[in-house]
C-alpha positions, 0 to 999 in steps of 0.5 A: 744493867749496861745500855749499848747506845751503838747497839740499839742504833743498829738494832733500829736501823734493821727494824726500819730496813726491815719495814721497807724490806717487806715492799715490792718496792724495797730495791727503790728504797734499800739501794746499797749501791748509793751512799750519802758520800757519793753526792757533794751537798749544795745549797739548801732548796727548802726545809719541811715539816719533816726533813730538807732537800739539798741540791746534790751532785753525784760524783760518778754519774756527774747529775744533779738531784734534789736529795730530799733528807729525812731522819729517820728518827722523826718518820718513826716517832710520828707514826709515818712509815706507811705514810712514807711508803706510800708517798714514795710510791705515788711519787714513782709514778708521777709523770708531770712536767711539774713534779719532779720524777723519783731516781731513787731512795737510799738509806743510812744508819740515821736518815732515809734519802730521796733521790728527785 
């Protein structure tokens, strides 16, 4: 029996769109507008637990993010979708001098990208 490796990447791909799919946030988090090859990565600001925020620029709107980079592949394997989701949520509505304010959320075949 073959295994397809691309196959399966793809196949996983769709079961992870698909849990956000099933949101009444999923335009936040399913942006097919936005690419990973829309920003020029800066500089590292800071490693967690679960993934890495870059500073970002986004070549057409010329903006600044904090573009927080998570594998999908340790969301999943940690149980955390419905963690994610719901820290993306919270973070839609925080209004706070001091956090920074959620712009968006894209996706690739391997990571999910938060734009702050």
């Amino acid at each position: 029996m073959s295994h397809n490796p691309k196959s399966s990447k793809n196949d996983n791909h769709s079961s992870f769109t698909s849990s956000f799919s099933s949101t009444p946030l999923k335009d936040i988090f399913i942006n097919k507008k936005v690419t990973i090859n829309d920003f020029i990565l800066g500089k590292n600001l800071g490693e967690g637990k679960f993934g890495v925020v870059y500073q970002a620029y986004d070549k057409k709107t010329k903006t600044v993010y904090a573009l927080k980079k998570i594998p999908k592949s340790v969301i999943k394997s940690n149980w955390m979708i419905d963690q994610f989701l719901l820290e993306v949520k919270l973070q839609q509505f925080c209004n706070h001098p001091n956090i920074l304010s959620l712009n968006g959320c894209f996706d690739d075949e391997d990571h999910v990208y938060i734009m702050l």
